[in-house]
SEMIPA-966689 format. One record per residue (C-alpha): residue number from 1; residue in one letter; chain; x, y, z. Coordinates in steps of 0.2 Angstrom, whole numbers. Example, Ala and Ser with C-alpha at 12.3 -4.5 7.8 and 13.67 -1.06 7.14 Angstrom:
2
<site num="1" residu="A" chaine="A" x="62" y="-22" z="39"/>
<site num="2" residu="S" chaine="A" x="68" y="-5" z="36"/>
END
This chain:
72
<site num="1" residu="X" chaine="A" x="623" y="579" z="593"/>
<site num="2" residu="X" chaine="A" x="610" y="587" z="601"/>
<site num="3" residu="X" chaine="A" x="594" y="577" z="603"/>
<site num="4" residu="X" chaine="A" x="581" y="589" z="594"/>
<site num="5" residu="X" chaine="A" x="595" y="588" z="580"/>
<site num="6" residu="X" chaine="A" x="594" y="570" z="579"/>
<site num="7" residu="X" chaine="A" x="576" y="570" z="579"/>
<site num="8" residu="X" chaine="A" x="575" y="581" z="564"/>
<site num="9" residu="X" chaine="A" x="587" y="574" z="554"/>
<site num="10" residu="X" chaine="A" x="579" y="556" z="559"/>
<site num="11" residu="X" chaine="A" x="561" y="563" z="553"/>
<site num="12" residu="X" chaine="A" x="567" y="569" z="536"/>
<site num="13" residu="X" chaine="A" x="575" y="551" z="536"/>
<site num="14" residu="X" chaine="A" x="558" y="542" z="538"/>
<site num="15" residu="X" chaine="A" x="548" y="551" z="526"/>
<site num="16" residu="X" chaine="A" x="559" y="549" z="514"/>
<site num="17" residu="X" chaine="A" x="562" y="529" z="517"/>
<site num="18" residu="X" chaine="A" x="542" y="526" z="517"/>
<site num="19" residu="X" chaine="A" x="538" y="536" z="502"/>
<site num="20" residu="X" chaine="A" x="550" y="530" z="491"/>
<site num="21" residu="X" chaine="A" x="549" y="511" z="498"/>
<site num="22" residu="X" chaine="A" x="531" y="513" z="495"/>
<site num="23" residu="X" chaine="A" x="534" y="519" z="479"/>
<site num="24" residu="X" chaine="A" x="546" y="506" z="474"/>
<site num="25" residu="X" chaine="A" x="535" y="491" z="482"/>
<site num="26" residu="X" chaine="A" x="519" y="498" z="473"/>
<site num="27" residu="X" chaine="A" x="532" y="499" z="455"/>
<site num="28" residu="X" chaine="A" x="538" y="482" z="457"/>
<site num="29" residu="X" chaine="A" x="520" y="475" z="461"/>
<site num="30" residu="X" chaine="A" x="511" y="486" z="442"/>
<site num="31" residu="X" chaine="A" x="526" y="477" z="433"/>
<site num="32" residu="X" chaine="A" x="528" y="460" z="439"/>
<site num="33" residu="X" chaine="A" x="511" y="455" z="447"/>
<site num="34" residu="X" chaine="A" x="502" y="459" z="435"/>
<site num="35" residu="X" chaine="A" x="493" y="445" z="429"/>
<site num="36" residu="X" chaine="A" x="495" y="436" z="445"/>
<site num="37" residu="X" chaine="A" x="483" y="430" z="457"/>
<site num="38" residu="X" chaine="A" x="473" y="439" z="471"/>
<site num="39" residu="X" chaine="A" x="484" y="430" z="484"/>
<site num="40" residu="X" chaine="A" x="499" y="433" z="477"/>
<site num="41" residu="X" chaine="A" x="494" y="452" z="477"/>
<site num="42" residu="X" chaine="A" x="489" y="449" z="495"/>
<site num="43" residu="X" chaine="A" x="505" y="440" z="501"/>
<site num="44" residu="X" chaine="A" x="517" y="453" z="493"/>
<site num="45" residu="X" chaine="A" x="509" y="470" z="500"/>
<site num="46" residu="X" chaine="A" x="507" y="459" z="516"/>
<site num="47" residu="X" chaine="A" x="527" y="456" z="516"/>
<site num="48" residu="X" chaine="A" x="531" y="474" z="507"/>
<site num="49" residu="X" chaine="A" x="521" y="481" z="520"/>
<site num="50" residu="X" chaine="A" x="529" y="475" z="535"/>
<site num="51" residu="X" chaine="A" x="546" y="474" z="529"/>
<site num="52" residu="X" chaine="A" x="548" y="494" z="529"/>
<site num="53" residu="X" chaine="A" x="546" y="493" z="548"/>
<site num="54" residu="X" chaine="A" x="565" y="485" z="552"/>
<site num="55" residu="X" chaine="A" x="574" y="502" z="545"/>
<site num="56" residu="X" chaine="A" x="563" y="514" z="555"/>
<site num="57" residu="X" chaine="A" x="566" y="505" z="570"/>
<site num="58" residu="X" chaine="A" x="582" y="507" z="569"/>
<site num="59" residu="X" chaine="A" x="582" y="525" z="565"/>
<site num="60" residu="X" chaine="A" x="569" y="528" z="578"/>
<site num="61" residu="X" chaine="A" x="582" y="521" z="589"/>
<site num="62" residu="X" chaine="A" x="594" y="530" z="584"/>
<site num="63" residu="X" chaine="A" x="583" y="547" z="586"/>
<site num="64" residu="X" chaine="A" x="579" y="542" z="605"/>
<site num="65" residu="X" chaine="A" x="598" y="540" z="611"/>
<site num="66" residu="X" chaine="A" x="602" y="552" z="623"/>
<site num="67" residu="X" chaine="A" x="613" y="567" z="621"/>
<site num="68" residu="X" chaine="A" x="631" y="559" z="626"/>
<site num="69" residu="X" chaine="A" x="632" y="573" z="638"/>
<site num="70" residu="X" chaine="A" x="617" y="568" z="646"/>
<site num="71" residu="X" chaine="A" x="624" y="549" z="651"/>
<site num="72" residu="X" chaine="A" x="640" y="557" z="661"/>
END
């Protein structure tokens, strides 16, 4: 697969992984955390907020392989 390809496909991927994570980590928190305390808000959006950045590094990994006609 080409690399600009790759790169297109892998920046449609992220955009959509970080809005809809965001949106389901911002859904989760209105409907369960309501009533709970600041620091409970602070811990979750703290671990929410980190947790999306394991997937992108691995499709950004994937986006920066070179071409496999390159490596010969």
């Amino acid at each position: 697969m080409p690399v600009r390809l790759r790169k297109l496909i892998g920046m449609i991927v992220l955009i959509v992984l970080v809005v809809t994570y965001a949106l389901i980590a911002t859904t989760v928190a209105s409907y369960r955390l309501a009533e709970s305390p600041w620091w409970v808000h602070l811990l979750y959006f703290l671990v929410t907020g980190l947790l999306w950045v394991l997937p992108a590094m691995l499709v950004i990994r994937w986006m920066e392989k070179p071409a496999r006609n390159a490596r010969r």
